[in-house]
PyMOL Python script that loads the backbone (N, CA, C, O; Angstrom):
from pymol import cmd

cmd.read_pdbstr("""\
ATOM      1  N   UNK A   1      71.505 -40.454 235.219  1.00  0.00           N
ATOM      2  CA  UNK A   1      71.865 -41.856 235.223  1.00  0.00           C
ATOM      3  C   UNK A   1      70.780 -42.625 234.479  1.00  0.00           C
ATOM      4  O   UNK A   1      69.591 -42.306 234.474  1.00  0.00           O
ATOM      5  N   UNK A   2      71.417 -43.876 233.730  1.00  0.00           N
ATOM      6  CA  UNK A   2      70.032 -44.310 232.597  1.00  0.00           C
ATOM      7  C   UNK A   2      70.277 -46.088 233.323  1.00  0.00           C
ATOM      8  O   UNK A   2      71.164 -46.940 233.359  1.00  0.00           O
ATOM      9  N   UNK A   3      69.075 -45.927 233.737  1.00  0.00           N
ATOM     10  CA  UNK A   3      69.141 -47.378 234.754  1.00  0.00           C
ATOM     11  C   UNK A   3      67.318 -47.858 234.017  1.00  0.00           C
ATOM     12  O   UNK A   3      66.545 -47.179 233.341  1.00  0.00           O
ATOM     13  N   UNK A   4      67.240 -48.806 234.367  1.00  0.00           N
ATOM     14  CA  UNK A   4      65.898 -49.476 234.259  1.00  0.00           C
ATOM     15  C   UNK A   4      65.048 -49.359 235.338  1.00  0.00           C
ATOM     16  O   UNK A   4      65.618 -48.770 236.256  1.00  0.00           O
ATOM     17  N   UNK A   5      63.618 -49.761 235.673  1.00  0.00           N
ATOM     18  CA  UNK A   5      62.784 -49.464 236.849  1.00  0.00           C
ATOM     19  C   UNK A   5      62.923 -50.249 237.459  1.00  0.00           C
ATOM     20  O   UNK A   5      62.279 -49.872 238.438  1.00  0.00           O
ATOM     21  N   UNK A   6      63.405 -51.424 237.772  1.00  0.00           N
ATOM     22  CA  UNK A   6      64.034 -52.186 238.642  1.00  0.00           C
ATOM     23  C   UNK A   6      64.960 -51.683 238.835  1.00  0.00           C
ATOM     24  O   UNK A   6      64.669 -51.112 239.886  1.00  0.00           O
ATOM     25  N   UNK A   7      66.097 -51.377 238.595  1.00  0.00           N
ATOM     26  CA  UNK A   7      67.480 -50.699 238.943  1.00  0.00           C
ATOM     27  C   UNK A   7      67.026 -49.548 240.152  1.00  0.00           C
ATOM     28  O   UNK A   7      67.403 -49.460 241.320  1.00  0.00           O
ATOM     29  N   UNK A   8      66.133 -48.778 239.428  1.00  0.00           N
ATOM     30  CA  UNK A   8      65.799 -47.638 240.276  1.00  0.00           C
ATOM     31  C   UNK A   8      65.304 -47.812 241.499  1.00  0.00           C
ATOM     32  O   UNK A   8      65.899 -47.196 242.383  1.00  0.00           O
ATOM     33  N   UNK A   9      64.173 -48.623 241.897  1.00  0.00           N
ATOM     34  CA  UNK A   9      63.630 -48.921 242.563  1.00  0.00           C
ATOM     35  C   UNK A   9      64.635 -49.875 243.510  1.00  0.00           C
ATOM     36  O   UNK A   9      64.724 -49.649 244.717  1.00  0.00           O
ATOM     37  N   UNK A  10      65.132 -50.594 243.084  1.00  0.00           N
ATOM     38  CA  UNK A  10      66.156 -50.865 243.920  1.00  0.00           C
ATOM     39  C   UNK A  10      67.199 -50.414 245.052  1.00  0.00           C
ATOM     40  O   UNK A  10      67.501 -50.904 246.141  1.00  0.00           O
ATOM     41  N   UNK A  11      67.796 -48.828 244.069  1.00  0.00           N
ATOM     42  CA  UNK A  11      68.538 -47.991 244.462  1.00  0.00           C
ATOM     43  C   UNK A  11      67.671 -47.309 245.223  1.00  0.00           C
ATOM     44  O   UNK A  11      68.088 -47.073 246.357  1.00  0.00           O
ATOM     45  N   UNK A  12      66.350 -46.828 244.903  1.00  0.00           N
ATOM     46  CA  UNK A  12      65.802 -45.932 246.210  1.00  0.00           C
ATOM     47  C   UNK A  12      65.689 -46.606 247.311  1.00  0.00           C
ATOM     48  O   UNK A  12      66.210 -46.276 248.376  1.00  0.00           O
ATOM     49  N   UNK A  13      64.742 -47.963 247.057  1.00  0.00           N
ATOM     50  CA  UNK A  13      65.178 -49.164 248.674  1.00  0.00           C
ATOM     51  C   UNK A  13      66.168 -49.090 249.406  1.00  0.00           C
ATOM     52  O   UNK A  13      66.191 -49.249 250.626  1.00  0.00           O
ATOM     53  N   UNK A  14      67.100 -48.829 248.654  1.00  0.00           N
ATOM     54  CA  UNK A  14      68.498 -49.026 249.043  1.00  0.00           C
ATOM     55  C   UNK A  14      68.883 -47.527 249.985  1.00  0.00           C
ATOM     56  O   UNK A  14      69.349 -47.664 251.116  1.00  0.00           O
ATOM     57  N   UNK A  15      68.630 -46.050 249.378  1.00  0.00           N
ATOM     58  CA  UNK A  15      68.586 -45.088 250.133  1.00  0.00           C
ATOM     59  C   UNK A  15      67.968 -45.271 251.502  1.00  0.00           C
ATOM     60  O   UNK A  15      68.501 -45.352 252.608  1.00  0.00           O
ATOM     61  N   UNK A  16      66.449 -45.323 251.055  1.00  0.00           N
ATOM     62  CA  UNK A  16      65.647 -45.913 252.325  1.00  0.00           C
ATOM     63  C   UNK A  16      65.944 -46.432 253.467  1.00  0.00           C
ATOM     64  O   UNK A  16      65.583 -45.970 254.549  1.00  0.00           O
ATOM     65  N   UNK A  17      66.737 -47.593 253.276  1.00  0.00           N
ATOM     66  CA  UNK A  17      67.236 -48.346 254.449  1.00  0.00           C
ATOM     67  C   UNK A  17      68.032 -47.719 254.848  1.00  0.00           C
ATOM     68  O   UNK A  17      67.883 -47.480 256.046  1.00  0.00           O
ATOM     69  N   UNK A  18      69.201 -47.133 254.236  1.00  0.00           N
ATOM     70  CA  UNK A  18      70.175 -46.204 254.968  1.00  0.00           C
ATOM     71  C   UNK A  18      70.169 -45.301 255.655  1.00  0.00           C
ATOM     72  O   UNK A  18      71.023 -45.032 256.500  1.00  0.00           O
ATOM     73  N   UNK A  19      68.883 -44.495 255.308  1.00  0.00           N
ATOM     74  CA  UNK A  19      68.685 -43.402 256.049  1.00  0.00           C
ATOM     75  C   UNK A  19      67.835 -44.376 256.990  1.00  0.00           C
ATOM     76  O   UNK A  19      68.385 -44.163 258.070  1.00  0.00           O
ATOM     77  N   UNK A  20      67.014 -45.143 257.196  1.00  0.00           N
ATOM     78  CA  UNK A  20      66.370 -45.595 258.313  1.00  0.00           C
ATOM     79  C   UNK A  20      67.491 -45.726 259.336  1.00  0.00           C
ATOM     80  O   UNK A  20      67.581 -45.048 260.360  1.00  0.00           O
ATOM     81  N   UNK A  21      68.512 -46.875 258.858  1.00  0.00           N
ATOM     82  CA  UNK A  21      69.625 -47.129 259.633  1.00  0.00           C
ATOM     83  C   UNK A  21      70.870 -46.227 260.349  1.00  0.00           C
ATOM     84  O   UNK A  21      71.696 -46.573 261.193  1.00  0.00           O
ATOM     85  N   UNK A  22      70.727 -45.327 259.877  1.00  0.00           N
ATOM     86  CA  UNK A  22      71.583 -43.747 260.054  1.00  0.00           C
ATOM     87  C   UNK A  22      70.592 -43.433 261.314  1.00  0.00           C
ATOM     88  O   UNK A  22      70.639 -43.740 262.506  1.00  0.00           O
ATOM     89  N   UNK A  23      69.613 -42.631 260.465  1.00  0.00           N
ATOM     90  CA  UNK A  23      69.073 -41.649 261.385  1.00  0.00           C
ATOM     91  C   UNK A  23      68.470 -42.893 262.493  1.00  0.00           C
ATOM     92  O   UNK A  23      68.800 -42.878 263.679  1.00  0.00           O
ATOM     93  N   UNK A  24      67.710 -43.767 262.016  1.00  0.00           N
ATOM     94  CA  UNK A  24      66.456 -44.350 263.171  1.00  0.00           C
ATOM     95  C   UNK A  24      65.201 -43.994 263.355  1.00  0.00           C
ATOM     96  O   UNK A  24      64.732 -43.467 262.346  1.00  0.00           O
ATOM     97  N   UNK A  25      64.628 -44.054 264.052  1.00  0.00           N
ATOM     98  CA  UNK A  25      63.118 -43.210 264.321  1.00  0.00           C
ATOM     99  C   UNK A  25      63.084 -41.897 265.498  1.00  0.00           C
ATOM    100  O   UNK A  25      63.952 -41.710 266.351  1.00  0.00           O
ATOM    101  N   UNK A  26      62.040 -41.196 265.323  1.00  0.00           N
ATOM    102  CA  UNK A  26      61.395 -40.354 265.912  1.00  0.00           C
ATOM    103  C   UNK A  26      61.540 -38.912 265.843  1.00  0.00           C
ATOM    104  O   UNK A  26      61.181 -37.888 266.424  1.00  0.00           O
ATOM    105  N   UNK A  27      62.379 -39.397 264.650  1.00  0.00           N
ATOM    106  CA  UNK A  27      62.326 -37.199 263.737  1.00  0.00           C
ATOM    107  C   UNK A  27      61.137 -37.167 263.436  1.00  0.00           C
ATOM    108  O   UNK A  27      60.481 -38.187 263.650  1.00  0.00           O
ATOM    109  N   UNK A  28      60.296 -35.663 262.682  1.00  0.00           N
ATOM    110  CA  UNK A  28      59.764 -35.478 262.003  1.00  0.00           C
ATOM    111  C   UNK A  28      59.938 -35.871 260.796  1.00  0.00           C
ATOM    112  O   UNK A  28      61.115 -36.181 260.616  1.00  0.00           O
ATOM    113  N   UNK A  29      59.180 -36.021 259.725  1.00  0.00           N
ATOM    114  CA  UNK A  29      59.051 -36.322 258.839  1.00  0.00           C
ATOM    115  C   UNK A  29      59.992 -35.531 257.513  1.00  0.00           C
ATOM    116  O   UNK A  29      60.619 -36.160 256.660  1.00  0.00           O
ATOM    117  N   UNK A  30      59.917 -34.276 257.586  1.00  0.00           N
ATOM    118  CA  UNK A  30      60.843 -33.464 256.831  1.00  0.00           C
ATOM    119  C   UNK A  30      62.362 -33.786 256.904  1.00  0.00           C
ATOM    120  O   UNK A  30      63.290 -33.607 256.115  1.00  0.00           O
ATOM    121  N   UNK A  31      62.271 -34.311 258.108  1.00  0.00           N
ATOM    122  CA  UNK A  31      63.396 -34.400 258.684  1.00  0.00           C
ATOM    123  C   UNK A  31      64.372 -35.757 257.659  1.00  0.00           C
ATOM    124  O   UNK A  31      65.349 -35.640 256.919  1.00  0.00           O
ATOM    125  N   UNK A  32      63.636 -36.843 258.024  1.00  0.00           N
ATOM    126  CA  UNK A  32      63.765 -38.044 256.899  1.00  0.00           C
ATOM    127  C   UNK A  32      63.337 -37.556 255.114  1.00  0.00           C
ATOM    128  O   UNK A  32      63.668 -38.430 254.312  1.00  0.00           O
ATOM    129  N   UNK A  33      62.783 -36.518 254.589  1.00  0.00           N
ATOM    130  CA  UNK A  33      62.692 -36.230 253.636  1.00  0.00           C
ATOM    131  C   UNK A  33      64.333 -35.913 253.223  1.00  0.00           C
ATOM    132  O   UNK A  33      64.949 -36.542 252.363  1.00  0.00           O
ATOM    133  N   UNK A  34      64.800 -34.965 253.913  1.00  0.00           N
ATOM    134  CA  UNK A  34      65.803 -34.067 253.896  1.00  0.00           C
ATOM    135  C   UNK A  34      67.210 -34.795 253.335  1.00  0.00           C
ATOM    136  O   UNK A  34      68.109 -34.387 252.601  1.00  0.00           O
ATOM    137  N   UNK A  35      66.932 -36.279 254.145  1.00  0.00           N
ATOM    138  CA  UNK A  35      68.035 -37.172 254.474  1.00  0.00           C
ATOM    139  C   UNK A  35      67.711 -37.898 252.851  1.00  0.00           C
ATOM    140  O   UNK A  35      68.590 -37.947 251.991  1.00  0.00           O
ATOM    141  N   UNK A  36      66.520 -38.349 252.670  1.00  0.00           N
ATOM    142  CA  UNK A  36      66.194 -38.845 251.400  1.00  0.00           C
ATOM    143  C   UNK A  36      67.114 -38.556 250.446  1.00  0.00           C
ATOM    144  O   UNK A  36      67.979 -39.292 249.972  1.00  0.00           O
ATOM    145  N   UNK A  37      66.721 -36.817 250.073  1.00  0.00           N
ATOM    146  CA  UNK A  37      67.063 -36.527 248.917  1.00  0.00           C
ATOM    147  C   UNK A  37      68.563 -36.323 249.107  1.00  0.00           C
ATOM    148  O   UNK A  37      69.151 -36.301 248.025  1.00  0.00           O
ATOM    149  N   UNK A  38      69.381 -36.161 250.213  1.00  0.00           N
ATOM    150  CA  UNK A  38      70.430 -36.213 249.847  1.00  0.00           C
ATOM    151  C   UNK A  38      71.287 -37.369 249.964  1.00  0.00           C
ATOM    152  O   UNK A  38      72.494 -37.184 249.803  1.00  0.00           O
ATOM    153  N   UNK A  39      70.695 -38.997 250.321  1.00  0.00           N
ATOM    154  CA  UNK A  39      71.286 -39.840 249.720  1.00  0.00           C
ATOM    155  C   UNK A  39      71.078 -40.403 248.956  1.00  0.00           C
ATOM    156  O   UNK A  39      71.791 -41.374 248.702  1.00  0.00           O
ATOM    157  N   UNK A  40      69.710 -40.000 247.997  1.00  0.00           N
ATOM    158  CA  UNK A  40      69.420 -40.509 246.250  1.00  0.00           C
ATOM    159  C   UNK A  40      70.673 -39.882 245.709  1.00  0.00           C
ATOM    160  O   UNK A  40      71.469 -40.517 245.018  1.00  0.00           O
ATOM    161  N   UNK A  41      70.872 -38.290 246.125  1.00  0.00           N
ATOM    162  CA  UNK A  41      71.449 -37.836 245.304  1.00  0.00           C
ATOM    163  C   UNK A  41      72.874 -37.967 245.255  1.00  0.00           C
ATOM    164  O   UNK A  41      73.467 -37.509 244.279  1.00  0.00           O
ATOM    165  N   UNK A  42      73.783 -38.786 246.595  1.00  0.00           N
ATOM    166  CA  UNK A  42      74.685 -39.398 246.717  1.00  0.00           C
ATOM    167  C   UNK A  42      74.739 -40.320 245.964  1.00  0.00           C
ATOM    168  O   UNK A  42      75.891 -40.599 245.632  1.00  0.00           O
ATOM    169  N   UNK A  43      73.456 -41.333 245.261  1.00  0.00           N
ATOM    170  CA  UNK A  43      73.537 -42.301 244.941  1.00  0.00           C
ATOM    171  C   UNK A  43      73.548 -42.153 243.228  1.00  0.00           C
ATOM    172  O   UNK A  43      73.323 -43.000 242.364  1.00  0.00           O
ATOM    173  N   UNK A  44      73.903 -40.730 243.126  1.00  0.00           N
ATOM    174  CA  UNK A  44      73.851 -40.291 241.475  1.00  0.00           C
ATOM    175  C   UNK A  44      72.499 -40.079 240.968  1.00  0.00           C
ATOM    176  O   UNK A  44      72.366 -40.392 239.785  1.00  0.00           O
ATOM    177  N   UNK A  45      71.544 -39.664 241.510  1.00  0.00           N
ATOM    178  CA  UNK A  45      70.307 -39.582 240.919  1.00  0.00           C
ATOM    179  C   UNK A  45      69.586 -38.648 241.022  1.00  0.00           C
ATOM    180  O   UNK A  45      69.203 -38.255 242.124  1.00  0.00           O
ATOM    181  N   UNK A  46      69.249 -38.101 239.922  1.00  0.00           N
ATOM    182  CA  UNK A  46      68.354 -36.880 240.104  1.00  0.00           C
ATOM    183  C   UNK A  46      66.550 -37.113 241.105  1.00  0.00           C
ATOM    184  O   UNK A  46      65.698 -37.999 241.175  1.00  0.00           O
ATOM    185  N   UNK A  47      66.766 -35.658 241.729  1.00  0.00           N
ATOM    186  CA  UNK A  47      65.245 -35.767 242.374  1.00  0.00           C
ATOM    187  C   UNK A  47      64.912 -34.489 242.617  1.00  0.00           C
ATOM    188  O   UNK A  47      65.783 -33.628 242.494  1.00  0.00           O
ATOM    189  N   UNK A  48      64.027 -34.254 242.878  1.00  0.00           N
ATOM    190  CA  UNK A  48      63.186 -33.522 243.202  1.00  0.00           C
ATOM    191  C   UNK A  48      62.341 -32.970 244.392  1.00  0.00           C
ATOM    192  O   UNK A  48      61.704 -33.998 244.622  1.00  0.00           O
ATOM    193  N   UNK A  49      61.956 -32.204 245.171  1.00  0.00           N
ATOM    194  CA  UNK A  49      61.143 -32.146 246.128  1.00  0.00           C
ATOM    195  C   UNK A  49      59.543 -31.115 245.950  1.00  0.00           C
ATOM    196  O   UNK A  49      59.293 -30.061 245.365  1.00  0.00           O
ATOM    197  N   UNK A  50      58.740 -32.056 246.771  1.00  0.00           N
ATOM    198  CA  UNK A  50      57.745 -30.886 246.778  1.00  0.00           C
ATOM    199  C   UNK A  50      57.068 -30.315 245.439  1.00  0.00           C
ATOM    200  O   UNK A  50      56.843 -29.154 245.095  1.00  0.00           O
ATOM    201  N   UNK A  51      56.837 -31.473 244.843  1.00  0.00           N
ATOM    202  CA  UNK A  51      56.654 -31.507 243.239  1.00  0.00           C
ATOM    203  C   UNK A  51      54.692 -31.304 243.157  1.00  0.00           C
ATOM    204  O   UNK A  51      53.776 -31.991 243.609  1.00  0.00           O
ATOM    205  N   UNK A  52      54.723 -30.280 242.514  1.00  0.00           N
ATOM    206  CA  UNK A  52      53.035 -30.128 242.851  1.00  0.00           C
ATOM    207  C   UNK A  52      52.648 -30.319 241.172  1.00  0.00           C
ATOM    208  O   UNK A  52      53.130 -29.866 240.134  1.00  0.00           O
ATOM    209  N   UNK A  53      51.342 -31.379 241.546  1.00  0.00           N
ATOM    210  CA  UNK A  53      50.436 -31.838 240.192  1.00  0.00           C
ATOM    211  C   UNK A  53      49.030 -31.128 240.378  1.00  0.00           C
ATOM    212  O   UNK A  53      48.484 -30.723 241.405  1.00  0.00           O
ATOM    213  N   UNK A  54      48.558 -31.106 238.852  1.00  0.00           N
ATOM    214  CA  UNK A  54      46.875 -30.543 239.158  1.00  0.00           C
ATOM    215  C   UNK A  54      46.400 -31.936 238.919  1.00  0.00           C
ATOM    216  O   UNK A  54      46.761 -32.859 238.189  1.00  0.00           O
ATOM    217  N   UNK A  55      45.505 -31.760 239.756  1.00  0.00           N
ATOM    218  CA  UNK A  55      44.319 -32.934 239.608  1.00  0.00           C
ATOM    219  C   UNK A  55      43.133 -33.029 238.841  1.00  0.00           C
ATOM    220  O   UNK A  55      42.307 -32.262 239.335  1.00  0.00           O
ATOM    221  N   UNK A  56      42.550 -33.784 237.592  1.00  0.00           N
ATOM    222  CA  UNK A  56      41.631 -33.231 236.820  1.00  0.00           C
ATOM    223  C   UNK A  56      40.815 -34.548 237.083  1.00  0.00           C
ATOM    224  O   UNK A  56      41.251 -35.697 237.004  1.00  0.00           O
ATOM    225  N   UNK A  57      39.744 -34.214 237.359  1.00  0.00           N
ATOM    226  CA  UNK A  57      38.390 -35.461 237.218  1.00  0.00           C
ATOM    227  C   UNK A  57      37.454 -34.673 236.259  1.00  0.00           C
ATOM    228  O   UNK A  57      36.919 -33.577 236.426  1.00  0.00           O
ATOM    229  N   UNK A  58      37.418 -35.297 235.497  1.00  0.00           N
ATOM    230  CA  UNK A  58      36.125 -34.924 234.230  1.00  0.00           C
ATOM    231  C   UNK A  58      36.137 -33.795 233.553  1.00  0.00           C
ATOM    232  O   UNK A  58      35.187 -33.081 233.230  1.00  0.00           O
ATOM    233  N   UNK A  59      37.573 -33.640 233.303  1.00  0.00           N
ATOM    234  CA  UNK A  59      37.934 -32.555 232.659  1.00  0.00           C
ATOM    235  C   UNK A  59      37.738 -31.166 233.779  1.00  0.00           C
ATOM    236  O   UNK A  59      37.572 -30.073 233.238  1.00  0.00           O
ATOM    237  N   UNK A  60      37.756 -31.212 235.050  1.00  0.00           N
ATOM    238  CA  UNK A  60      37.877 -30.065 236.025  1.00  0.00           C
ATOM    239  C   UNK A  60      38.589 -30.313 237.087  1.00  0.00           C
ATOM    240  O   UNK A  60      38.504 -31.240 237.893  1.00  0.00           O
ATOM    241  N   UNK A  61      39.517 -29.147 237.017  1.00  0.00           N
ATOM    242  CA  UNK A  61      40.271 -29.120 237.924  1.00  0.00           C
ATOM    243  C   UNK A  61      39.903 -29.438 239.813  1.00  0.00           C
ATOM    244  O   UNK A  61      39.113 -28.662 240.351  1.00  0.00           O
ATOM    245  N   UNK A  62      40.484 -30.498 240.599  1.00  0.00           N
ATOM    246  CA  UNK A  62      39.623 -30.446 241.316  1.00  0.00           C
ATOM    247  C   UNK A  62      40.788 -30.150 242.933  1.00  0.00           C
ATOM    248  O   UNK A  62      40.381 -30.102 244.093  1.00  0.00           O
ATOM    249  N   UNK A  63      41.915 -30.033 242.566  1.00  0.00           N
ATOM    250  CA  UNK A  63      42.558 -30.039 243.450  1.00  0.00           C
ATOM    251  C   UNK A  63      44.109 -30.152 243.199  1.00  0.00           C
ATOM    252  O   UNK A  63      44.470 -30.539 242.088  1.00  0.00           O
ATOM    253  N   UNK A  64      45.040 -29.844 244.141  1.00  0.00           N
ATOM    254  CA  UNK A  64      46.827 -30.159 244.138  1.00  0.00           C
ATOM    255  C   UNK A  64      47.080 -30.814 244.597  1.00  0.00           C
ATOM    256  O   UNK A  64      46.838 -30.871 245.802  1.00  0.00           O
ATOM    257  N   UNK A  65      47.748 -31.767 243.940  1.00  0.00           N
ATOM    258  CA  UNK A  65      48.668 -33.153 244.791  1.00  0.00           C
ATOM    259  C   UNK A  65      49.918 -33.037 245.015  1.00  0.00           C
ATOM    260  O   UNK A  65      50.413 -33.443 243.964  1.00  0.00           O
ATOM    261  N   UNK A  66      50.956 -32.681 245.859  1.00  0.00           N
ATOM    262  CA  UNK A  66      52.254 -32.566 246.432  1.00  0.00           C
ATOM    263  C   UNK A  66      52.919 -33.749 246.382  1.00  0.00           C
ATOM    264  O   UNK A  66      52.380 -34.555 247.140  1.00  0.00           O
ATOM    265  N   UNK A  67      53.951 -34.242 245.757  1.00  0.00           N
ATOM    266  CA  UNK A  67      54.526 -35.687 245.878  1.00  0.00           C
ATOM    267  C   UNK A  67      56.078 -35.491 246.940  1.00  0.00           C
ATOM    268  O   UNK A  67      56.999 -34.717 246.678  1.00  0.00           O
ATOM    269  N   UNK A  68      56.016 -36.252 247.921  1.00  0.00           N
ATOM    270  CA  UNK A  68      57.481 -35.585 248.740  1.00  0.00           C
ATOM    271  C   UNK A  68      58.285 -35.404 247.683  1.00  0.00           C
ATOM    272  O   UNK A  68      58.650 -34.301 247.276  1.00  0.00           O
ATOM    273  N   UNK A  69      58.623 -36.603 247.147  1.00  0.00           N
ATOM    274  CA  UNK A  69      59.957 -36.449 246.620  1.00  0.00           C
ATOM    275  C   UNK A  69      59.474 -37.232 245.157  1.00  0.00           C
ATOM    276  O   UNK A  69      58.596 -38.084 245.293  1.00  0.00           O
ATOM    277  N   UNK A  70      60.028 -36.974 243.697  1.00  0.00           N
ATOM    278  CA  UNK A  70      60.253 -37.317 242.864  1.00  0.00           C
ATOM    279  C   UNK A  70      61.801 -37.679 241.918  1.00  0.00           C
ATOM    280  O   UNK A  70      62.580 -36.819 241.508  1.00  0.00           O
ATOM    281  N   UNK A  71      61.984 -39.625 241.685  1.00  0.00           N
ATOM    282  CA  UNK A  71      63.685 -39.462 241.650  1.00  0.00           C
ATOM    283  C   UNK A  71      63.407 -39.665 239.894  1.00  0.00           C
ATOM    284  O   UNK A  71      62.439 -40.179 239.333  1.00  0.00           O
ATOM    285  N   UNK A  72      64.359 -39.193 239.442  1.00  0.00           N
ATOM    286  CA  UNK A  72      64.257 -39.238 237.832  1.00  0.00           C
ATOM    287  C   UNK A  72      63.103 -38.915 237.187  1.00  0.00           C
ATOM    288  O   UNK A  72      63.056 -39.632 236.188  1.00  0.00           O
ATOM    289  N   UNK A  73      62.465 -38.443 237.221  1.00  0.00           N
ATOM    290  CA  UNK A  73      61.141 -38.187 236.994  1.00  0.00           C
ATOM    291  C   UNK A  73      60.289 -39.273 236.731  1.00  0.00           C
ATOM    292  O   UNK A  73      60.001 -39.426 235.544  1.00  0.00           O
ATOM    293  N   UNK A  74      59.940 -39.854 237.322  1.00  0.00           N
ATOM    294  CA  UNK A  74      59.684 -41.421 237.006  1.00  0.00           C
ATOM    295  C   UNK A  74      59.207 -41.999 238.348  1.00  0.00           C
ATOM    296  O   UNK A  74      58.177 -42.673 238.333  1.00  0.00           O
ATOM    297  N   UNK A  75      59.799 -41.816 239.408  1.00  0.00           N
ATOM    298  CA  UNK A  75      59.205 -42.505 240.616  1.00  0.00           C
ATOM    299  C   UNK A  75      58.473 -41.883 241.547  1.00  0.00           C
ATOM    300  O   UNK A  75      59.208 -41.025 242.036  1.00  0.00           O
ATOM    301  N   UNK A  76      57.426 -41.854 242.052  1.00  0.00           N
ATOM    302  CA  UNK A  76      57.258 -40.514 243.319  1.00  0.00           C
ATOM    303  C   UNK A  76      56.858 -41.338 244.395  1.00  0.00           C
ATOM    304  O   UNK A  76      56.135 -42.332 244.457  1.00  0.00           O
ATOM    305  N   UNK A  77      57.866 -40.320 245.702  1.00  0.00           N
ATOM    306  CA  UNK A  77      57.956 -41.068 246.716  1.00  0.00           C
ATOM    307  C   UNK A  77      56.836 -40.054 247.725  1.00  0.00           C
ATOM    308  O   UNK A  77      56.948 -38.828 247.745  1.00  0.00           O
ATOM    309  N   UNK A  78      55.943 -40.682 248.397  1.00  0.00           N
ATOM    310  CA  UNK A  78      55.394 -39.815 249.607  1.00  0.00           C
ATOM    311  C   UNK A  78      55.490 -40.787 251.012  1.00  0.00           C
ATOM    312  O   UNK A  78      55.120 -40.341 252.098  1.00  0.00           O
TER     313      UNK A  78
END
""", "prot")
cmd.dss("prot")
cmd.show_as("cartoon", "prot")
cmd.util.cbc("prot")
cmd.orient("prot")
């Protein structure tokens, strides 16, 4: 889907609340991940989970950063 970063950001808000309003509180966390990605992806949008980056400070590697979720390659949600 070819939307703008407002558009997007919009539409993930928009997931967000739904699944808040669906599920509610006091799952685990995976649990609301789970729900995430499958109503971005209801919402036509590609994503991702569990997206691992290297971390470089001063030209050395210093560590892995895990992003929960990534939608279009463009936003990352933790």
């Amino acid at each position: 889907m070819n939307m703008n970063e407002r558009e997007l950001i919009e539409t993930v808000v928009g997931a967000a609340f739904e699944v808040s309003n669906t599920l509610g509180c006091g799952f685990l966390e995976k649990v609301y991940e789970r729900a995430m990605t499958k109503e971005i992806r209801l919402r036509g949008l590609r994503v991702k989970t569990q997206v691992s980056y290297s971390v470089i400070y001063k030209e050395q590697l210093v560590g892995e950063y895990f992003a929960d979720l990534v939608v279009e390659d463009k936003l990352v949600l933790n």
